[in-house]
N, C-alpha and C positions, 0 to 999 in steps of 0.2 A: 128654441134655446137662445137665451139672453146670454152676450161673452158681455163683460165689460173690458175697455182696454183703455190704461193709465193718460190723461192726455198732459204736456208740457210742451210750452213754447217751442216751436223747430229750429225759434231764429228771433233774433231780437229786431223789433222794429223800428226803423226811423217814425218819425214824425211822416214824414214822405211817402214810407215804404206801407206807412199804415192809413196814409188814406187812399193810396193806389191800390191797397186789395180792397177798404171798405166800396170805393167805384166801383171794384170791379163786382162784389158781390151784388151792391143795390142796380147796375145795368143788369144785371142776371133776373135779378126779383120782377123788375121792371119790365124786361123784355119777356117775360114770365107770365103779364098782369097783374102781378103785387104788388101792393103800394112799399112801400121803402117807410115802415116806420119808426118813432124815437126807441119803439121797443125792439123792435130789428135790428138798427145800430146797437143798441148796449147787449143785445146778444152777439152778435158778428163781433163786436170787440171784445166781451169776455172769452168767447173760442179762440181768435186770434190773441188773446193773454196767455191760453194756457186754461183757462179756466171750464167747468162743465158748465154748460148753457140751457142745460137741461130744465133747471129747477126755474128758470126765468122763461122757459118759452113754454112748458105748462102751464105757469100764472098767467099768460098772456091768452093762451088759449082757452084758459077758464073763465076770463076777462072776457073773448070775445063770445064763447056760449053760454055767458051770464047776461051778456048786451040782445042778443039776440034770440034770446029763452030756448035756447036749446040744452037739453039734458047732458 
């Protein structure tokens, strides 16, 4: 069973406050083994807006098993 649950900003970000969580995601990814990519960042900042990140990290993922002929 699939819940969906409404998402909105928890908190308005500085300029500051919003690249001290995007560090603190990409050292996560990082220490993880995952590269830290441009598509990673505009997903971490659409979530941290409020936004669903859903619809961009699909495409990103269909990106990489179109690169690498996977079904």
């Amino acid at each position: 069973m699939t819940t969906e649950s409404p998402r909105g900003p928890r908190r308005t970000f500085t300029d500051t406050a919003l690249d001290v969580e995007l560090a603190g995601i990409r050292t996560s990814l990082e220490l993880g083994g995952l590269e830290w990519t441009p598509e990673a960042e505009e997903i971490a900042r659409t979530v941290l807006a409020g936004g669903d990140g859903k619809p961009l990290l699909n495409a990103f993922l269909a990106k990489l098993k179109a690169e690498n002929g996977i079904d």
